[in-house]
Residue, then its C-alpha position, 0 to 999 in steps of 0.5 A: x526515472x528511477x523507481x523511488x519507494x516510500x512510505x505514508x501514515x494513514x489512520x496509523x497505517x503504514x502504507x508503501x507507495x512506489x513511483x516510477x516514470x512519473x506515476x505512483x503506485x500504493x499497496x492494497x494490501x498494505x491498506x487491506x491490513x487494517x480491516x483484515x490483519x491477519x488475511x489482508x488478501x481476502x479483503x482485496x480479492x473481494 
């Protein structure tokens, strides 16, 4: 399967999500944005 790349809005928050071999995946650290624009990767490693 080739690997498809879109995006969803939730809440006003662009997130990515990718697919591939039929399983999909979203960006944590796109969601971690809205709690934490400036450092998303804090709120992720926690």
């Amino acid at each position: 399967m080739k690997d498809v790349k879109s995006t969803i809005n939730a809440n006003g928050v662009e997130i990515r999500v990718a697919s591939s071999n039929e399983a999909y995946y979203i960006s944590l650290t796109d969601i971690a944005k809205k709690r934490n624009p400036e450092f998303p990767a804090d709120v992720v490693k926690n």
